[in-house]
Backbone bond lengths (Angstrom), bond angles and torsions (degrees), N, CA, C in turn:
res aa  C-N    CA-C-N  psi(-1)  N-CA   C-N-CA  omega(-1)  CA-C   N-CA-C  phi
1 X - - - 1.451 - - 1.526 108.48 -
2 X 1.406 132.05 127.10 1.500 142.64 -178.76 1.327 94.89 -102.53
3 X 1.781 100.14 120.31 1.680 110.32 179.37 1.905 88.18 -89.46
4 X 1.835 106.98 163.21 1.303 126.41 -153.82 2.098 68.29 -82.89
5 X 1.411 101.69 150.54 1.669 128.56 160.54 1.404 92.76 -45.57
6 X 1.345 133.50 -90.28 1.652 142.98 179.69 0.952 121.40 -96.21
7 X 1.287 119.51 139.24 1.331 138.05 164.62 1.286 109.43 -102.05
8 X 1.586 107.60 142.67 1.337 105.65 165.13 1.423 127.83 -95.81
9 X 1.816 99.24 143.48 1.768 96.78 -160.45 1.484 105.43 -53.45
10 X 1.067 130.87 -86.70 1.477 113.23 170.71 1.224 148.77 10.51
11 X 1.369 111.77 -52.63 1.415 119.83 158.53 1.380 101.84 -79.55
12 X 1.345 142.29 -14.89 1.558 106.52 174.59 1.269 110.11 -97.24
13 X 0.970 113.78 -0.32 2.341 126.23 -178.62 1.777 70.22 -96.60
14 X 0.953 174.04 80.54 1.525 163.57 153.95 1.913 94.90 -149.76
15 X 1.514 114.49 -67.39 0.912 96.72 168.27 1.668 134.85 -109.92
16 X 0.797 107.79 22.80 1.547 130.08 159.38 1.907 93.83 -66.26
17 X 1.356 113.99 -64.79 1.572 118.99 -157.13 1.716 91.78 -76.21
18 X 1.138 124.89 -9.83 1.523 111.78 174.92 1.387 112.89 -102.75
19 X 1.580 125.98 -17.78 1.102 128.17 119.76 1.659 119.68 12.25
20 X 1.351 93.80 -110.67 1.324 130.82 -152.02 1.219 88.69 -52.12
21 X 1.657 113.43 -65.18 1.509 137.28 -165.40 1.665 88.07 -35.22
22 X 1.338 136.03 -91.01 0.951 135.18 -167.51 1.433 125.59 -58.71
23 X 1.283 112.45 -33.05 1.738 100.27 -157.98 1.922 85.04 -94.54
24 X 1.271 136.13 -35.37 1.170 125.55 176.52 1.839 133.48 -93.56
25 X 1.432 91.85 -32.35 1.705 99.44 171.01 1.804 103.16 -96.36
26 X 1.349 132.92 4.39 1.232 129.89 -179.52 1.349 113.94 59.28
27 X 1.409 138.35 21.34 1.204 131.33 -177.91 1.220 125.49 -119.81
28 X 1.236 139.50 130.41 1.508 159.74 -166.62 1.815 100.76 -45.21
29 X 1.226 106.26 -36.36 1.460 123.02 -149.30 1.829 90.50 -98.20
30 X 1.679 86.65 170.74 1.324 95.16 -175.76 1.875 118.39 -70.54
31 X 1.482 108.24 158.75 1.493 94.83 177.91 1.623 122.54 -57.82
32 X 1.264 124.22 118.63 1.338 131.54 170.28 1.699 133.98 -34.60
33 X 1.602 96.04 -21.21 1.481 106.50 -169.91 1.465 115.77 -97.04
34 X 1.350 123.96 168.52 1.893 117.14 165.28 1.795 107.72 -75.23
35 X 0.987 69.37 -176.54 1.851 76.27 -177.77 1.338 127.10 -85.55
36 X 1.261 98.15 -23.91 1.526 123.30 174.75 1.596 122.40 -60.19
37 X 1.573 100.59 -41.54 1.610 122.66 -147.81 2.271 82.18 -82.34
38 X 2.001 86.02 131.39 1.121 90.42 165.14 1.326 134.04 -73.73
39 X 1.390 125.35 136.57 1.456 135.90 -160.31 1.635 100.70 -88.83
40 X 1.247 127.40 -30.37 1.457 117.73 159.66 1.422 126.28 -73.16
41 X 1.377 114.54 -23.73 1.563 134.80 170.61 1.457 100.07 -47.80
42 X 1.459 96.12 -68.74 1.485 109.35 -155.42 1.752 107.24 -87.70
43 X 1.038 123.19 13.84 1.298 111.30 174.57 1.263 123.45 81.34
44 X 1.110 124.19 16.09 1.492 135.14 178.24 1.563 114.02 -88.77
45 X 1.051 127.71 -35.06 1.302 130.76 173.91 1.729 105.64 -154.04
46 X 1.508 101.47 145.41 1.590 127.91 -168.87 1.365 90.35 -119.83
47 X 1.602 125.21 177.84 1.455 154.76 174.57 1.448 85.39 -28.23
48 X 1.326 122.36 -88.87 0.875 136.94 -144.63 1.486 117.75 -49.98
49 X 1.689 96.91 -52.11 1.566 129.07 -179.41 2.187 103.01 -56.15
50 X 0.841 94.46 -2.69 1.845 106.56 -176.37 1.407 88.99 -101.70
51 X 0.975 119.42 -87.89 1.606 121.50 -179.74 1.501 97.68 -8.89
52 X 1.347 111.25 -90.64 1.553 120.65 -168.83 2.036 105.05 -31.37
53 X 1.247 107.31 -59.61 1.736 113.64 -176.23 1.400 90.59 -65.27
54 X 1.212 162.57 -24.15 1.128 145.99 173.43 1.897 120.14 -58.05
55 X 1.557 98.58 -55.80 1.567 130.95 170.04 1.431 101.11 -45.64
56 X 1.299 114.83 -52.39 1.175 132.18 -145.33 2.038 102.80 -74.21
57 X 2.107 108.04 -46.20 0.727 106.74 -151.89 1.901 84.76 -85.61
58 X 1.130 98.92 -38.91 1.641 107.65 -177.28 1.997 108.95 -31.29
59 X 1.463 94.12 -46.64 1.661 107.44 -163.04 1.543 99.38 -70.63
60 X 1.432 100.74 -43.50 1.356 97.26 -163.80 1.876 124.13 -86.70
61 X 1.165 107.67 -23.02 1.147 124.28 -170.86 1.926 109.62 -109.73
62 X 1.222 114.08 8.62 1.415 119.03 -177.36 1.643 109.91 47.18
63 X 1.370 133.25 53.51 1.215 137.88 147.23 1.589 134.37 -124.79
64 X 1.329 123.62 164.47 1.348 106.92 172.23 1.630 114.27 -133.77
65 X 1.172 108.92 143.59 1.440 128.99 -133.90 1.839 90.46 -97.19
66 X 1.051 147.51 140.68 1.219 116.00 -166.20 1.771 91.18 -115.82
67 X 1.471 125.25 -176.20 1.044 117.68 171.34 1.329 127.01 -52.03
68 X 1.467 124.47 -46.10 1.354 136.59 -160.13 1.269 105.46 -102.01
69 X 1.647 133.61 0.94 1.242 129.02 123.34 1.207 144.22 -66.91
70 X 1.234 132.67 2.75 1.386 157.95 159.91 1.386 121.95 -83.54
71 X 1.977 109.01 52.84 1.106 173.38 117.12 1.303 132.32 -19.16
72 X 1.800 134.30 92.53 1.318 108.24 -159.01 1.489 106.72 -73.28
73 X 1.678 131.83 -3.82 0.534 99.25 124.14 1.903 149.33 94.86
74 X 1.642 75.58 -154.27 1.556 138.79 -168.74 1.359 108.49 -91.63
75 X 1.217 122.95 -42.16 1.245 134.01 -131.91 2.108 115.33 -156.21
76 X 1.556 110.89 -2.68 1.211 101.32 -178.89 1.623 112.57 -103.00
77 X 1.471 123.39 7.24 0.999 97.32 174.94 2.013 104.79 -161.99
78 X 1.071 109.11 153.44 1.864 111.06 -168.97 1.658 104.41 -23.17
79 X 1.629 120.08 -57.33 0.844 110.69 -146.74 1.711 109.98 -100.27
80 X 1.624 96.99 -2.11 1.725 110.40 177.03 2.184 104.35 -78.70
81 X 1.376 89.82 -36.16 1.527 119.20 -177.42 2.068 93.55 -54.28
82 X 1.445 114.77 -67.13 1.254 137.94 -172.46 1.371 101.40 -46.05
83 X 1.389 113.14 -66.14 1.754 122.99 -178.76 1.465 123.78 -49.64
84 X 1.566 104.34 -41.26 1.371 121.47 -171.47 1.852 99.46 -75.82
85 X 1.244 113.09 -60.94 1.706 104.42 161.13 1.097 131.58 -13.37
86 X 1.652 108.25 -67.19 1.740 143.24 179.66 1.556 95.36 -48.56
87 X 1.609 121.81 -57.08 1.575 114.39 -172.55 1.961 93.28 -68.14
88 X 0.864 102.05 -79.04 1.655 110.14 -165.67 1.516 103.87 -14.62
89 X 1.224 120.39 -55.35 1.339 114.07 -168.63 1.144 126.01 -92.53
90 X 1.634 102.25 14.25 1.653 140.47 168.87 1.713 107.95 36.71
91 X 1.745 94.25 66.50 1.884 111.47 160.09 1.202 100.55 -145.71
92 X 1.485 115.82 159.61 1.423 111.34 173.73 1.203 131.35 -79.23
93 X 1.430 150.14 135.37 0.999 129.74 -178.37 1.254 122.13 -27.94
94 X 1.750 108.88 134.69 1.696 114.11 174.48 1.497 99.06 -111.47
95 X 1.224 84.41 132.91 1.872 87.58 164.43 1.135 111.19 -111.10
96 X 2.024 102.50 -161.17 1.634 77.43 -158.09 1.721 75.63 -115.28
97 X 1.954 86.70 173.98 1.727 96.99 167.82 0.749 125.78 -66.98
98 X 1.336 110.87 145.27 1.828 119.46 173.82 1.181 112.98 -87.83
């Protein structure tokens, strides 16, 4: 399977936040929080709850996260989550057109 050169940030804060939204706040709906707000702060994900967003980003986004990137980081919040993608799959963030 050939992942696309860029992704656009948006779509990965899109499903990153449907993610979370579901597999940690249990809800159908989009994630409730900003992008900013830390996800270990706020109780959204523990030790464990990283593991899973790790799996999660690995499966979905065709990268692998290595130990010593598993970094909050890397990893504590929508838009740290978004950036860290953007390097991994080594393009710069694309946004979208206006």
């Amino acid at each position: 399977m050939t992942r696309p050169l860029r992704l656009v940030e948006s779509d990965v804060a899109a499903r990153v936040r449907q993610f979370l939204g579901q597999t940690f706040l249990l809800t159908d709906g989009d994630f409730p929080m900003s992008d900013t707000v830390s996800l270990l702060e706020a109780g959204v994900v523990d030790s464990t709850g990283v593991l899973e967003l790790i799996m999660f980003l690995e499966e979905s986004f065709e990268i692998e996260v290595a130990d010593a990137e598993a970094l909050p980081t890397n990893l504590d919040s929508v838009a740290q989550i978004v950036a860290f993608v953007q390097r991994k799959r080594g393009s710069a963030p694309a946004r979208d057109a206006l």
